[in-house]
C-alpha positions in Angstrom: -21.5 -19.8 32.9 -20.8 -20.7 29.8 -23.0 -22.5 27.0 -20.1 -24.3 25.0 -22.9 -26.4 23.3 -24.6 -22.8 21.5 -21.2 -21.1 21.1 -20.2 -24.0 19.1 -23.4 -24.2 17.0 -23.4 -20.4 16.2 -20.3 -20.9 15.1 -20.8 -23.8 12.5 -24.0 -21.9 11.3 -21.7 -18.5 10.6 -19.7 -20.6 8.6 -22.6 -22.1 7.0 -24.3 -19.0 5.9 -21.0 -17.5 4.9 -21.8 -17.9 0.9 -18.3 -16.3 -0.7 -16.7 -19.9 0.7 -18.8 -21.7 -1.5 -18.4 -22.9 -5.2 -21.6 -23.7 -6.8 -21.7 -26.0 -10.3 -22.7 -23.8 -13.2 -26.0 -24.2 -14.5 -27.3 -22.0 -17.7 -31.1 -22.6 -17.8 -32.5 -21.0 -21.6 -36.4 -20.6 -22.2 -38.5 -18.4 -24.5 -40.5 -15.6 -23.2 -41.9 -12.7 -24.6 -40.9 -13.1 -28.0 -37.5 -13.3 -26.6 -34.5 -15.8 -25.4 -33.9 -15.6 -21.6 -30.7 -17.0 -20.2 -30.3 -17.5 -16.6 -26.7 -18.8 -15.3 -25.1 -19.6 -12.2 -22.0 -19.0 -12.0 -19.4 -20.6 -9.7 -19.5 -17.9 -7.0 -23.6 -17.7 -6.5 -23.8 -14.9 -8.6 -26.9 -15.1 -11.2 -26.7 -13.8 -14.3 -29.9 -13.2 -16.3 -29.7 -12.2 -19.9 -32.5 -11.1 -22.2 -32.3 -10.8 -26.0 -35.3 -10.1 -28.9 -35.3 -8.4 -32.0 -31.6 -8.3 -31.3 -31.3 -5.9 -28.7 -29.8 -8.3 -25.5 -29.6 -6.8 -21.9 -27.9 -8.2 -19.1 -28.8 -8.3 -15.1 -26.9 -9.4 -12.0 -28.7 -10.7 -8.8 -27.3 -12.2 -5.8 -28.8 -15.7 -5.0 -31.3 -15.6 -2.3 -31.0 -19.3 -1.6 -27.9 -21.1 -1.7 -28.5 -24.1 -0.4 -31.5 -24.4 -2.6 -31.6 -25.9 -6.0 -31.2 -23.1 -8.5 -34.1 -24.8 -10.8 -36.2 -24.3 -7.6 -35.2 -20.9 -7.2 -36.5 -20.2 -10.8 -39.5 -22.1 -10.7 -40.9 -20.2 -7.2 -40.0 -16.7 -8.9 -37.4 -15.5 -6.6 -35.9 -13.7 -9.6 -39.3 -12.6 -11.1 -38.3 -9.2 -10.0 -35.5 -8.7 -11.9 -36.4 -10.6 -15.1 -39.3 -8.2 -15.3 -37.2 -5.7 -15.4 -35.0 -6.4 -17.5 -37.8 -7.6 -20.1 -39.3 -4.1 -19.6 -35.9 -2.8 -20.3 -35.6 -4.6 -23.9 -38.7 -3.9 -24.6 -38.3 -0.1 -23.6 -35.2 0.3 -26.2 -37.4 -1.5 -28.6 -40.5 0.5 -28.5 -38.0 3.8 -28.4 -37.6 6.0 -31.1 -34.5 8.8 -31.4 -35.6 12.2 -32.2 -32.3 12.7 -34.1 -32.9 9.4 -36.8 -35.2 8.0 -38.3 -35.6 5.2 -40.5 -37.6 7.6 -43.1 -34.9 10.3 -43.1 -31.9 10.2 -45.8 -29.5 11.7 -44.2 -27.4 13.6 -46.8 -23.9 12.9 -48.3 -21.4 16.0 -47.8 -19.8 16.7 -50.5 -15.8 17.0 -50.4 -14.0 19.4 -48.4 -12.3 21.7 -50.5 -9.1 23.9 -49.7 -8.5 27.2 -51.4 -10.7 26.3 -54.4 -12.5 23.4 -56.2 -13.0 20.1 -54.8 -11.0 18.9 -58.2 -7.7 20.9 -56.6 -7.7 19.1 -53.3 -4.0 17.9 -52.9 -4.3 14.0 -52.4 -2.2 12.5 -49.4 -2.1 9.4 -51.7 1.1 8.1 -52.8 2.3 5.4 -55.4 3.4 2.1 -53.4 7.0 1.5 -54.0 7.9 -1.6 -55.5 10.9 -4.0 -55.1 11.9 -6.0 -58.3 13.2 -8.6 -56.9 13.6 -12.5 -57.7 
């Protein structure tokens, strides 16, 4: 026999749970850490967007929300995105504490000096022309 009563409620809670049908109010939530600015937003379709700038190198994360039907503040304030806002503070701070092994801020980099075709740089034909002008009045 059928349980209409349980098909019913399965039902409503699929539909409840189903997050993509859902629009959520923005909210953008700033605060200082680390030195640094972090941005967290919610956008309109539940995705979170966490963005990290200092010394003005800025990174940018994506997380799905874990609660919906929660408050976002809440979701902040009981770390559910500590995870990913550690990473991508590490990751700031990574490019910051890099260093290339091609430049550096000590090396001068050299001028080149003009190309020259069949002889001194002083013979190099010059693409440059006149502009024409257009007495007119």
């Amino acid at each position: 026999m059928f349980d209409i009563k349980s098909i019913l409620k399965r039902g409503v809670e699929k539909q409840l749970m189903d997050v993509d049908d859902y629009i959520f109010m923005p909210e953008r939530i700033e605060l200082e850490v680390d030195s640094g600015k972090l941005i967290c937003v919610l956008n309109s379709d539940g995705r979170v967007d966490l963005f990290y700038s200092k010394f003005g190198i800025t990174d940018v994360r994506s997380a799905a929300r874990k609660h919906p039907f929660t408050p976002f503040e809440t979701e902040l304030h009981h770390g559910l995105y500590d995870d990913v806002i550690d990473d991508l503070i590490d990751g700031v701070n990574k490019v910051i504490d890099g260093e290339s092994k091609y430049f550096h801020e000590s090396r001068i980099l050299p001028s080149t000096a003009p190309l020259a075709i069949g002889g001194s740089a002083v013979d190099t034909p010059t693409t440059a022309r006149p502009l024409p002008t257009k007495d007119k009045f």
